[in-house]
PDB file of N, CA, C and O in Angstrom:
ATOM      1  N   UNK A   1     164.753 139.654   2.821  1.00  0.00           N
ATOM      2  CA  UNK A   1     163.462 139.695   3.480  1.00  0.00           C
ATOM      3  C   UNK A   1     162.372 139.841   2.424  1.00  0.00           C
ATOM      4  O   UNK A   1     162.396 140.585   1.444  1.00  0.00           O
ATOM      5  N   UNK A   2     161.583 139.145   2.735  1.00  0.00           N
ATOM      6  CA  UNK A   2     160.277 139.031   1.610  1.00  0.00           C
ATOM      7  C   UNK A   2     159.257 140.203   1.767  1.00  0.00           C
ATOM      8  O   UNK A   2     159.183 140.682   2.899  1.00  0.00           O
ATOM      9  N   UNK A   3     158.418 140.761   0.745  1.00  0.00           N
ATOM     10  CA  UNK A   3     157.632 141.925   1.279  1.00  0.00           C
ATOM     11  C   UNK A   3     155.879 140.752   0.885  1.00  0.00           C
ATOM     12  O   UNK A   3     155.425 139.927   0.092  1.00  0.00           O
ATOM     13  N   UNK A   4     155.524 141.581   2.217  1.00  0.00           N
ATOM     14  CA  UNK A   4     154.313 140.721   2.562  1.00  0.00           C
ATOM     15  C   UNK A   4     153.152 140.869   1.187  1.00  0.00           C
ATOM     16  O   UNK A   4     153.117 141.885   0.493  1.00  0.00           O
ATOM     17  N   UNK A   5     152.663 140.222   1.064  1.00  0.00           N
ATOM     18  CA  UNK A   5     151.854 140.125  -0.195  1.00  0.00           C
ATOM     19  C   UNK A   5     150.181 141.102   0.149  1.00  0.00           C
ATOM     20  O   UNK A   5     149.551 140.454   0.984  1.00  0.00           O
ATOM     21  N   UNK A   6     149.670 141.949  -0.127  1.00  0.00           N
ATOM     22  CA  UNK A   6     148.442 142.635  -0.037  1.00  0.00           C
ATOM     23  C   UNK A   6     147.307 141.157  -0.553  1.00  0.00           C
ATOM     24  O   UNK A   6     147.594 140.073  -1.060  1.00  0.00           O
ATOM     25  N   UNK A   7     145.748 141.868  -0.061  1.00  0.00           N
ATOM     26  CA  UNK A   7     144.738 140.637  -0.230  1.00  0.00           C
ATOM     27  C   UNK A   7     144.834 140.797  -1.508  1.00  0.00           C
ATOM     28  O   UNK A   7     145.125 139.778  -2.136  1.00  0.00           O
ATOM     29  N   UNK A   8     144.660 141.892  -2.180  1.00  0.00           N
ATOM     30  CA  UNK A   8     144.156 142.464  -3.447  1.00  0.00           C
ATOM     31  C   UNK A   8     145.315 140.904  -4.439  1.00  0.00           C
ATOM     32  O   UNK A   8     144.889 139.951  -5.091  1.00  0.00           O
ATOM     33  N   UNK A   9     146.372 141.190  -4.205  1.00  0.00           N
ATOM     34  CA  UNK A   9     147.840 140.075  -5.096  1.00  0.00           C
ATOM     35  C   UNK A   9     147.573 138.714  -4.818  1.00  0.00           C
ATOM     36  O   UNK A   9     147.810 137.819  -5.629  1.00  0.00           O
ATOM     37  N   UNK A  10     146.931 138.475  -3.334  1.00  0.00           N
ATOM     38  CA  UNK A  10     146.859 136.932  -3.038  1.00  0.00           C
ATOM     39  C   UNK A  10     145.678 136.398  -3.767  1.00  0.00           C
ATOM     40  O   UNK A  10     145.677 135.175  -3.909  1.00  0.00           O
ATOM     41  N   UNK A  11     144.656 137.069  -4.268  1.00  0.00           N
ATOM     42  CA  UNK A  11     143.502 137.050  -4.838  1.00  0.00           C
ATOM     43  C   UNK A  11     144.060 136.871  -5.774  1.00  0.00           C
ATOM     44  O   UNK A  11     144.413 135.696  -5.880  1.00  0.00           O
ATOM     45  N   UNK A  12     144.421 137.676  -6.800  1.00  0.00           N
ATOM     46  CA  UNK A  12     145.011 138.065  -8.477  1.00  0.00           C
ATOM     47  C   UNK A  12     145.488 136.632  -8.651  1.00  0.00           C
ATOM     48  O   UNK A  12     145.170 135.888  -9.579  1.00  0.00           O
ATOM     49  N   UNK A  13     146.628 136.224  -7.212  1.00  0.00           N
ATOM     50  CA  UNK A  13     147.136 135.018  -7.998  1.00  0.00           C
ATOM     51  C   UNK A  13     146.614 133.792  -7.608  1.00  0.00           C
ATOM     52  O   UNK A  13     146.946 132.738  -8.151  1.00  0.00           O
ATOM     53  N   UNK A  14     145.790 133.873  -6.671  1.00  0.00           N
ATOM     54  CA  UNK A  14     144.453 132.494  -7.008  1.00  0.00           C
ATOM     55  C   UNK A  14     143.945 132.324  -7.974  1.00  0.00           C
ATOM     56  O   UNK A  14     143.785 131.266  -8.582  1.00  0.00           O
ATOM     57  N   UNK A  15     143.556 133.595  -8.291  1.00  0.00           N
ATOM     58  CA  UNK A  15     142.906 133.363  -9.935  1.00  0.00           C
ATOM     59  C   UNK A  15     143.259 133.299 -10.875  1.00  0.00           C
ATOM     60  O   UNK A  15     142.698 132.894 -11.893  1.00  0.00           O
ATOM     61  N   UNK A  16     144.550 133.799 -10.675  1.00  0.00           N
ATOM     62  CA  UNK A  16     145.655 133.040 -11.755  1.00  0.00           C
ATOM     63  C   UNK A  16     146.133 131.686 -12.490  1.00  0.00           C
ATOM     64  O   UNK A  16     146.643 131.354 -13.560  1.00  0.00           O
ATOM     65  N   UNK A  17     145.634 131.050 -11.194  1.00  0.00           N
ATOM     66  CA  UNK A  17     145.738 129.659 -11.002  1.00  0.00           C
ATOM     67  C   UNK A  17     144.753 128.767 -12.609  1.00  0.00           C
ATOM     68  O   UNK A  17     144.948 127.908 -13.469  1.00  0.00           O
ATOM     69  N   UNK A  18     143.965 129.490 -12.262  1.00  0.00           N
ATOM     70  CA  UNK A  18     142.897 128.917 -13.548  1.00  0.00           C
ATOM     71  C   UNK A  18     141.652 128.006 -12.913  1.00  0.00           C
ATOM     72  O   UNK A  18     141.133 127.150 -13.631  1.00  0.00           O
ATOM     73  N   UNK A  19     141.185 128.215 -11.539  1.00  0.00           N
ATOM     74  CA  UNK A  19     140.275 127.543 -11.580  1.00  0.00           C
ATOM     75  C   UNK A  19     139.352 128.658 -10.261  1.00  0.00           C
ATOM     76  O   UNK A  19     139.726 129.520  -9.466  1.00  0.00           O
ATOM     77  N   UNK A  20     138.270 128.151 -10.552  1.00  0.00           N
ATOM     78  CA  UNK A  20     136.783 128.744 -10.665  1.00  0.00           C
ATOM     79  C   UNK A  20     137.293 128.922  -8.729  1.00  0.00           C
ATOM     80  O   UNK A  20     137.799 128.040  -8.035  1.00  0.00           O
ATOM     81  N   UNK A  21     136.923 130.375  -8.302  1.00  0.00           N
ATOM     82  CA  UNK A  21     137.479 130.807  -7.044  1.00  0.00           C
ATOM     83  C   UNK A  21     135.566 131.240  -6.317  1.00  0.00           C
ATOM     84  O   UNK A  21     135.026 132.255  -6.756  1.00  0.00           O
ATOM     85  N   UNK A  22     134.966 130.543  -5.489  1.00  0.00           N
ATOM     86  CA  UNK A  22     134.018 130.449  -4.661  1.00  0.00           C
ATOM     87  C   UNK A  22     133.880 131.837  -3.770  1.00  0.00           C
ATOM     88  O   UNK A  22     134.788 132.214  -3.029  1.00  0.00           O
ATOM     89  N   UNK A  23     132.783 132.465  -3.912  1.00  0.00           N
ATOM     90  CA  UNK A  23     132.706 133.961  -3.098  1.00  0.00           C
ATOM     91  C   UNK A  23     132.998 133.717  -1.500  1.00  0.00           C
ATOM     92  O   UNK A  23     133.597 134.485  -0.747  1.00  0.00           O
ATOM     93  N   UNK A  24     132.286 132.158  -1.112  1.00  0.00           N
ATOM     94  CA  UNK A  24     132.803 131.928   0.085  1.00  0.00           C
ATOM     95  C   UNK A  24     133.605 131.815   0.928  1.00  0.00           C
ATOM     96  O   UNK A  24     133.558 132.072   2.131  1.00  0.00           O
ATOM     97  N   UNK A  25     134.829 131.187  -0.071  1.00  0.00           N
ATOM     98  CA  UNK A  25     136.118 131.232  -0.192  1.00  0.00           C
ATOM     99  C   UNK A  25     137.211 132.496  -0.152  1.00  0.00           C
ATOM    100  O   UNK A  25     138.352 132.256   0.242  1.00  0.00           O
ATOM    101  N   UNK A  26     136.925 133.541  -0.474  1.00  0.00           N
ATOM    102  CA  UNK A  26     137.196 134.861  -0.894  1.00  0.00           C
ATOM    103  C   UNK A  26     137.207 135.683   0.461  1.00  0.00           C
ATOM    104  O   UNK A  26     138.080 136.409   0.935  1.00  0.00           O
ATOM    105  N   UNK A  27     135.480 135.197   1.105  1.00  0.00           N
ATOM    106  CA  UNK A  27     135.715 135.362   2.128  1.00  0.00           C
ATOM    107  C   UNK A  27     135.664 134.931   3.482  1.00  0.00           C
ATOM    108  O   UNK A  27     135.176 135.654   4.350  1.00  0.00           O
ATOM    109  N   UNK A  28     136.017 134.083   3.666  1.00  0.00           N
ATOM    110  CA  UNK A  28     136.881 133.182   4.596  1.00  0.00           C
ATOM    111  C   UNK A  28     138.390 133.240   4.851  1.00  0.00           C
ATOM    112  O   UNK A  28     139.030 133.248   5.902  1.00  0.00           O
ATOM    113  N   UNK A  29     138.822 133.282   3.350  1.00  0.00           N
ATOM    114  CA  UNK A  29     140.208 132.391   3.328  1.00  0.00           C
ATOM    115  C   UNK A  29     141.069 134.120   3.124  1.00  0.00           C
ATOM    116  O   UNK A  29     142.299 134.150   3.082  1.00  0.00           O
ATOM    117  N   UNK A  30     140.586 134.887   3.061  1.00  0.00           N
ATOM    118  CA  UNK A  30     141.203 136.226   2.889  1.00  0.00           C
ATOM    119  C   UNK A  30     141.202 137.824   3.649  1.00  0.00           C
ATOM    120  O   UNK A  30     141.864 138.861   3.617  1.00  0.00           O
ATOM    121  N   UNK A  31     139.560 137.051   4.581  1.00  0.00           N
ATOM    122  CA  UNK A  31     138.805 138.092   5.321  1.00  0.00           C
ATOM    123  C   UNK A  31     138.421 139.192   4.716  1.00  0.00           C
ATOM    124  O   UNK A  31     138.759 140.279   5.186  1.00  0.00           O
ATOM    125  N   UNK A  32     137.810 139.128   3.807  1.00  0.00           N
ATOM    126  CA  UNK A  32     137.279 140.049   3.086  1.00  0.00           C
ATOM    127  C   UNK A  32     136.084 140.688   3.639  1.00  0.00           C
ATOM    128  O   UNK A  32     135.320 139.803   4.027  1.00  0.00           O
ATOM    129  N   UNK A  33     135.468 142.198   3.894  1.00  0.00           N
ATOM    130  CA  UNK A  33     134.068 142.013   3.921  1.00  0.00           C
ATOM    131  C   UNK A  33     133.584 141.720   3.067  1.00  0.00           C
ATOM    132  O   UNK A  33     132.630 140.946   3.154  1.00  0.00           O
ATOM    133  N   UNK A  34     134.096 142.290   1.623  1.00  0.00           N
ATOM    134  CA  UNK A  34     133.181 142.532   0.241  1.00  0.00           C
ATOM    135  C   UNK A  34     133.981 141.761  -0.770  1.00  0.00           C
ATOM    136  O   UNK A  34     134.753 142.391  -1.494  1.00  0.00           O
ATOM    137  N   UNK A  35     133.836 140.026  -0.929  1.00  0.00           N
ATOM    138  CA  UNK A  35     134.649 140.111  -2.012  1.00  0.00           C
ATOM    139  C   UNK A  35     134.404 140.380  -3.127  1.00  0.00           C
ATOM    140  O   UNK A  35     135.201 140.290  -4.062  1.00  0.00           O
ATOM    141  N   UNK A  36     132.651 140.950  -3.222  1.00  0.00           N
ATOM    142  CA  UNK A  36     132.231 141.440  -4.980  1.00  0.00           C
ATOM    143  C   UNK A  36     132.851 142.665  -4.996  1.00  0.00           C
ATOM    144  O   UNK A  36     133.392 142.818  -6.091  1.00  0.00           O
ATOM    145  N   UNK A  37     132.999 143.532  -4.325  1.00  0.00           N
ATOM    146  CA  UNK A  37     133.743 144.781  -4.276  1.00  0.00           C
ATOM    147  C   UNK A  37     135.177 144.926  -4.820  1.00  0.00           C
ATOM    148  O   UNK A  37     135.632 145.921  -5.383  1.00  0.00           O
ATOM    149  N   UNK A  38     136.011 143.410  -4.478  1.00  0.00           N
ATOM    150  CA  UNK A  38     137.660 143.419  -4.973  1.00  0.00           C
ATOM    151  C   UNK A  38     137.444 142.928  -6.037  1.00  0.00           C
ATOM    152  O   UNK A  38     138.344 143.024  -6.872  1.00  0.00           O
ATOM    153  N   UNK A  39     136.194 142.229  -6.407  1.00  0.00           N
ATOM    154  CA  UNK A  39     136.082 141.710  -8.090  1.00  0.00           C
ATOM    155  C   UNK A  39     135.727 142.691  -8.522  1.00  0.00           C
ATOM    156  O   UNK A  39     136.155 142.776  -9.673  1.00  0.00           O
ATOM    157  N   UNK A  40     134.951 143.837  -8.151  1.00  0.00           N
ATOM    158  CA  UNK A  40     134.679 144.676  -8.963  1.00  0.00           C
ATOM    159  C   UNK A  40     135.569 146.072  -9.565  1.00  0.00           C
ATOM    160  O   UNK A  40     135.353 146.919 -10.433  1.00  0.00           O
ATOM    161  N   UNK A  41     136.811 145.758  -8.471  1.00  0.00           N
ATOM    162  CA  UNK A  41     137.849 146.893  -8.701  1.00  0.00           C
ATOM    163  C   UNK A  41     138.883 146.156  -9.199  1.00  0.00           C
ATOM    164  O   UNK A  41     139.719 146.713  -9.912  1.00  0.00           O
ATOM    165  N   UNK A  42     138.980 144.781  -8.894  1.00  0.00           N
ATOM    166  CA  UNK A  42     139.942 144.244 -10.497  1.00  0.00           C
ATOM    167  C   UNK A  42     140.177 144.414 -11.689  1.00  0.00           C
ATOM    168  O   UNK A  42     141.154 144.642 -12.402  1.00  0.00           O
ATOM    169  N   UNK A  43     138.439 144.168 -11.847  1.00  0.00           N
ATOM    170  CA  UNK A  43     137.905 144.457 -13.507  1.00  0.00           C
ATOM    171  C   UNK A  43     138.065 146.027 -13.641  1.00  0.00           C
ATOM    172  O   UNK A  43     138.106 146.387 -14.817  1.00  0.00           O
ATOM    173  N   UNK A  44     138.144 146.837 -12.898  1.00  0.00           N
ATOM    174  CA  UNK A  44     138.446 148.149 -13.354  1.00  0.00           C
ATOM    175  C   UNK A  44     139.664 147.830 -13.904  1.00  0.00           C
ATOM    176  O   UNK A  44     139.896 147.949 -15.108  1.00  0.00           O
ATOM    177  N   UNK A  45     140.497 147.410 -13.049  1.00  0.00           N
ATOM    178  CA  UNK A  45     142.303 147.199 -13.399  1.00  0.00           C
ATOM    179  C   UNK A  45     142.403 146.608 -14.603  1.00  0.00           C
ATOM    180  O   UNK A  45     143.611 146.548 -14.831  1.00  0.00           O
ATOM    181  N   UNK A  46     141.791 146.126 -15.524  1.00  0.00           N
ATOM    182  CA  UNK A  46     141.579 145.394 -16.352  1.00  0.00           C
ATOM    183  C   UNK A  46     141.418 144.135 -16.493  1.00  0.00           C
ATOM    184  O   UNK A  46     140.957 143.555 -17.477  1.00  0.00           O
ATOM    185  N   UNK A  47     141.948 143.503 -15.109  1.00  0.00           N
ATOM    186  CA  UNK A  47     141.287 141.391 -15.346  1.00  0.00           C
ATOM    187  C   UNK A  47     139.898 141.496 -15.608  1.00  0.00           C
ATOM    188  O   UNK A  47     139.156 142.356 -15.133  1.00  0.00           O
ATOM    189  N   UNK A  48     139.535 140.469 -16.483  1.00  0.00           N
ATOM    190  CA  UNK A  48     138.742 139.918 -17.234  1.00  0.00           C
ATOM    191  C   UNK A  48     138.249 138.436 -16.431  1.00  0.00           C
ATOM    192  O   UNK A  48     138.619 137.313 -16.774  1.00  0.00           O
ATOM    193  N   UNK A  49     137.291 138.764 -15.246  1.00  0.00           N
ATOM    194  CA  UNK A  49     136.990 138.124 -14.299  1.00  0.00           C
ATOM    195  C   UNK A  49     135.460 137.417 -14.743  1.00  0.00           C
ATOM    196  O   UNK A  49     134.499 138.159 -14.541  1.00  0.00           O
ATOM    197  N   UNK A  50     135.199 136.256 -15.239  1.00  0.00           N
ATOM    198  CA  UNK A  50     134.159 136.173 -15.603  1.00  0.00           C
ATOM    199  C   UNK A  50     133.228 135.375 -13.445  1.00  0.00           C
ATOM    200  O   UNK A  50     133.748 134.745 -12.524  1.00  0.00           O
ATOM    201  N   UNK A  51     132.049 135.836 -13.622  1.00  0.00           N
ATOM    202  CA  UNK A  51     131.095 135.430 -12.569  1.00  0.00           C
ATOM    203  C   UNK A  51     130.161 134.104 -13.009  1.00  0.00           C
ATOM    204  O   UNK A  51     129.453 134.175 -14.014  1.00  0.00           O
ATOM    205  N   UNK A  52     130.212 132.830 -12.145  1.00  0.00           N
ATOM    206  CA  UNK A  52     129.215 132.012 -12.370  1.00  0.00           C
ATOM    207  C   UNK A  52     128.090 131.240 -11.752  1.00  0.00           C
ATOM    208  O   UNK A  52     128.002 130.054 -11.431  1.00  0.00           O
ATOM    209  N   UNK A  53     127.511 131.936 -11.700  1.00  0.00           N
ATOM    210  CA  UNK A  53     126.255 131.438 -10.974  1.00  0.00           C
ATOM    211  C   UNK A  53     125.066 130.367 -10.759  1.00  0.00           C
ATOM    212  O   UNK A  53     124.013 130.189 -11.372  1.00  0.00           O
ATOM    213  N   UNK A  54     125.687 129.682  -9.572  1.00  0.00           N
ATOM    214  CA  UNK A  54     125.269 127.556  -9.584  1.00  0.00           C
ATOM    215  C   UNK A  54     124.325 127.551  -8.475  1.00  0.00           C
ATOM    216  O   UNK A  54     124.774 128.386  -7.690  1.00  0.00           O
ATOM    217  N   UNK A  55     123.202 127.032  -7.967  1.00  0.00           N
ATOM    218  CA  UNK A  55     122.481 126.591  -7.143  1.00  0.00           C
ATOM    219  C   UNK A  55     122.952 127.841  -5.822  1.00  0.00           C
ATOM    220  O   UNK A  55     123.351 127.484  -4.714  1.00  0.00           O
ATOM    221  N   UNK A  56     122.779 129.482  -6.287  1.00  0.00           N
ATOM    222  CA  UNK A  56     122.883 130.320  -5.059  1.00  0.00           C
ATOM    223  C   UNK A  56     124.471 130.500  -4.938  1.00  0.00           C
ATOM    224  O   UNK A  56     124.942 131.528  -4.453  1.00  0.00           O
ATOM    225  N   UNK A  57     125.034 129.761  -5.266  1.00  0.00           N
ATOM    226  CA  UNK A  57     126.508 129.913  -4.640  1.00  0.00           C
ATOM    227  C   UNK A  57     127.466 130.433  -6.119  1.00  0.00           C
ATOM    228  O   UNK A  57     127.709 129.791  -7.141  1.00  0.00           O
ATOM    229  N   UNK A  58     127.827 131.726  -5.761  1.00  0.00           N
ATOM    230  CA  UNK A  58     129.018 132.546  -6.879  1.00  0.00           C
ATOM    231  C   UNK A  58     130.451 132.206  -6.902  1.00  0.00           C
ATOM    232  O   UNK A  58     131.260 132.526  -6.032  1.00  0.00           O
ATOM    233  N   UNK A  59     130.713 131.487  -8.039  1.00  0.00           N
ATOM    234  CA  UNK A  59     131.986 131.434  -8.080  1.00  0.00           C
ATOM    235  C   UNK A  59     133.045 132.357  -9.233  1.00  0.00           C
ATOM    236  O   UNK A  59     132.429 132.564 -10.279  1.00  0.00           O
ATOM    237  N   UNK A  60     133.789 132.658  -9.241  1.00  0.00           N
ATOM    238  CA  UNK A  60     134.755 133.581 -10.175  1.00  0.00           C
ATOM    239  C   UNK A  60     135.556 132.941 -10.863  1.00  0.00           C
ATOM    240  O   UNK A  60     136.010 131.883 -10.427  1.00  0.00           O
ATOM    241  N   UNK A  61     135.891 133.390 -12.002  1.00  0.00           N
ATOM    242  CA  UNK A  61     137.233 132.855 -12.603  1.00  0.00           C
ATOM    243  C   UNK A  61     137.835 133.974 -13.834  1.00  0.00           C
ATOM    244  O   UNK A  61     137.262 134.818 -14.523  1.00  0.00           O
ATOM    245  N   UNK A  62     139.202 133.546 -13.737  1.00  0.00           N
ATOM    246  CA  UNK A  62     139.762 134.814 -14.056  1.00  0.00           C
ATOM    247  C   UNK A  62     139.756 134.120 -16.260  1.00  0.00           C
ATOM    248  O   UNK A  62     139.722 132.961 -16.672  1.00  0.00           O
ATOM    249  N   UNK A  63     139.783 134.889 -16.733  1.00  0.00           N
ATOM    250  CA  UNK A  63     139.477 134.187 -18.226  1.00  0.00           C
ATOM    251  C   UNK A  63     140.120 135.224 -19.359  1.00  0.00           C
ATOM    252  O   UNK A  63     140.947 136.121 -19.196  1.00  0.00           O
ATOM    253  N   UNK A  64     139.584 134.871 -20.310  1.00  0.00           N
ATOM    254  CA  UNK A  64     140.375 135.952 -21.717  1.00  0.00           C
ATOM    255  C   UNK A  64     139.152 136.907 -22.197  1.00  0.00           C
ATOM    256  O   UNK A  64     138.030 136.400 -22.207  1.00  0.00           O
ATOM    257  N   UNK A  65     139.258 137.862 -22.477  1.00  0.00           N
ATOM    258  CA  UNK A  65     138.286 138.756 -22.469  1.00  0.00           C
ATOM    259  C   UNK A  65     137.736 138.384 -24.052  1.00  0.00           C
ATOM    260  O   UNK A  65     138.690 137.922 -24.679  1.00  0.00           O
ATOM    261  N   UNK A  66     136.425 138.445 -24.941  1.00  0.00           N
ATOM    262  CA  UNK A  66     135.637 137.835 -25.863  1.00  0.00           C
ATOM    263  C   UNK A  66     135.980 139.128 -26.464  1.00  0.00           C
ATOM    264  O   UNK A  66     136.259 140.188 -25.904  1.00  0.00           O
ATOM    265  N   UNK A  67     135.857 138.640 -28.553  1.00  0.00           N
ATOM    266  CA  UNK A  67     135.828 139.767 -29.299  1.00  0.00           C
ATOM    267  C   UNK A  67     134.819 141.016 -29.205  1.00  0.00           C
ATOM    268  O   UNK A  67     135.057 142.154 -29.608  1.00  0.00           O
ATOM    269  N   UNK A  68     133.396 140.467 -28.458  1.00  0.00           N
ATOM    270  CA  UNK A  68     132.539 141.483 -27.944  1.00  0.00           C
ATOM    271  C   UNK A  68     132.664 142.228 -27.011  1.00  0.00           C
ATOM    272  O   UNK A  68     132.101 143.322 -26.966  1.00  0.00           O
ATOM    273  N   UNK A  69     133.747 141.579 -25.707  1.00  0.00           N
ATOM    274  CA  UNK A  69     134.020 142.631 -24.788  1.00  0.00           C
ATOM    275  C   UNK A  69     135.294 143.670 -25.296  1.00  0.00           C
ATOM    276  O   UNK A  69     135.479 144.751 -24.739  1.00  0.00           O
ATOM    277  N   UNK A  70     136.076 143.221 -26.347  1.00  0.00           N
ATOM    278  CA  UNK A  70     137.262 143.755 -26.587  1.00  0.00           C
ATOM    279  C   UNK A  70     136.287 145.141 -27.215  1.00  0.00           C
ATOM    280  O   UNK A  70     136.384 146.241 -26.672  1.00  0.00           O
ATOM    281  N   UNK A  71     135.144 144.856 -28.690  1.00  0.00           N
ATOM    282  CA  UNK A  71     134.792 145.736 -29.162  1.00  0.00           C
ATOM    283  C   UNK A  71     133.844 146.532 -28.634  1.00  0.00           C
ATOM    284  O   UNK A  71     133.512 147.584 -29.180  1.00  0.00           O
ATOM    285  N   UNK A  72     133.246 146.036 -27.356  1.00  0.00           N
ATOM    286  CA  UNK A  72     132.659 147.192 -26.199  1.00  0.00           C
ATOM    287  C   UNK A  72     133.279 148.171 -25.655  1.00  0.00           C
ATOM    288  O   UNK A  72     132.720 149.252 -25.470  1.00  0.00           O
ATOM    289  N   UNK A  73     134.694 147.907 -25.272  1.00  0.00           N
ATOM    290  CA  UNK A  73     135.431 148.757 -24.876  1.00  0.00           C
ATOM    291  C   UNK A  73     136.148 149.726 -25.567  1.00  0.00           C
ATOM    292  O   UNK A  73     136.359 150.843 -25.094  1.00  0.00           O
ATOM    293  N   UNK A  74     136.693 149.212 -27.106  1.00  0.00           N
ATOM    294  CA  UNK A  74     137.030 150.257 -27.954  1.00  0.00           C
ATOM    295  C   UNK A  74     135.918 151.189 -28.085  1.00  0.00           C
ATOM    296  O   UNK A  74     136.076 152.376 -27.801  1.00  0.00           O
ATOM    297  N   UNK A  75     134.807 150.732 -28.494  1.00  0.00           N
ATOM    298  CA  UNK A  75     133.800 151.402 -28.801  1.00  0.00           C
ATOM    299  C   UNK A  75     133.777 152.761 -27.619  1.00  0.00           C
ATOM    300  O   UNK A  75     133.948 153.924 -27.986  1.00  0.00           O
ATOM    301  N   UNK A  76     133.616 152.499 -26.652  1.00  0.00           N
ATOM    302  CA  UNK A  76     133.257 153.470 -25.354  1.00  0.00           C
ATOM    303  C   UNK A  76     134.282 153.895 -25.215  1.00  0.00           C
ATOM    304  O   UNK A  76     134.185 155.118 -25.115  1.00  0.00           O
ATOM    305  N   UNK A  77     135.893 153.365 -25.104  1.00  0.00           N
ATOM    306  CA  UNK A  77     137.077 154.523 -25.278  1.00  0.00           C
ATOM    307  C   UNK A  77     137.018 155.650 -26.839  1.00  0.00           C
ATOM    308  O   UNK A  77     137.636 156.711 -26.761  1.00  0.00           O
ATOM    309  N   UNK A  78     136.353 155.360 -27.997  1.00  0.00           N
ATOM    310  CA  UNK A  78     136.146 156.236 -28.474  1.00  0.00           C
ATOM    311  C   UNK A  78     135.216 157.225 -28.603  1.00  0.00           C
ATOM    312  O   UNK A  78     135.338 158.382 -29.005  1.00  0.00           O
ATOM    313  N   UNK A  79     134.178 156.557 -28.169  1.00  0.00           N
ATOM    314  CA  UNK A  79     132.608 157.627 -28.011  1.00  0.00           C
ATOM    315  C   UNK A  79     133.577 158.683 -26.791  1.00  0.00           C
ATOM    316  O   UNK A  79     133.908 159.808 -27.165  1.00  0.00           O
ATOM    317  N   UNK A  80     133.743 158.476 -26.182  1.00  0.00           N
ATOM    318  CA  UNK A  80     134.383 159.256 -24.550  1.00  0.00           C
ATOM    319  C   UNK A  80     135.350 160.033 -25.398  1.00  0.00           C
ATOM    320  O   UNK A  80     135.350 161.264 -25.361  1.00  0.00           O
ATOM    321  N   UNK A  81     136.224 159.312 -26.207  1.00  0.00           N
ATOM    322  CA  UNK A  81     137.415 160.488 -27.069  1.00  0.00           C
ATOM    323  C   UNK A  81     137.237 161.802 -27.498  1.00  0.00           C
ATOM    324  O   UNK A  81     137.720 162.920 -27.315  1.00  0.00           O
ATOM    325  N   UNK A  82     135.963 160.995 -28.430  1.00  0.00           N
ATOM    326  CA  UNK A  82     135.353 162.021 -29.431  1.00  0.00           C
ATOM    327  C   UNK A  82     134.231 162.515 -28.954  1.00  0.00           C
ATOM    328  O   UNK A  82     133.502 162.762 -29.915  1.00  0.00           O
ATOM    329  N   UNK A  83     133.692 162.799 -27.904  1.00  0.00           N
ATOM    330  CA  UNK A  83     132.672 163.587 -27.783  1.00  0.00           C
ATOM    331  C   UNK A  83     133.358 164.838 -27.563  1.00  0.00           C
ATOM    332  O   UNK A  83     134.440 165.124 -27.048  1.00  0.00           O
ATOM    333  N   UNK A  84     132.028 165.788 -28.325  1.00  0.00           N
ATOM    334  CA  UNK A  84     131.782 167.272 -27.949  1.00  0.00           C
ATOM    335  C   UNK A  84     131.210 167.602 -26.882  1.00  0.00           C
ATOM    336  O   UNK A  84     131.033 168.792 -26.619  1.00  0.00           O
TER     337      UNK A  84
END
């Protein structure tokens, strides 16, 4: 028996897919209220979800995170380390 897949996984692996995922789409095809809300608790999880913004309409895509976002984040996991 198969275990049913959560929205949060059916999402992950749309965007897995490699191509640019439509906010409209997100929510329609998943019933989402908020799908900036599940993009925004992805990227907590760590995907590296870039946002692109065309004539009003948001689309997502899941991507490789840039040497500037890598060294934003070291940076702020160590300021947070090392503070007094």
């Amino acid at each position: 028996m198969y275990k049913k897949l959560s929205k949060t996984q059916k999402v992950v692996n749309l965007l897995m897919k490699g191509k640019n995922v439509s906010w409209k789409t997100l929510r329609s095809r998943f019933d989402l209220t908020s799908p900036t809300k599940l993009i925004h608790t992805l990227r907590k999880r760590g995907f590296c979800i870039y946002e692109n913004k065309v004539d009003g309409e948001v689309n997502y895509r899941l991507g490789t995170p840039s040497k500037a976002i890598i060294a934003a984040g070291i940076e702020k996991v160590l300021d947070t380390q090392y503070a007094y």
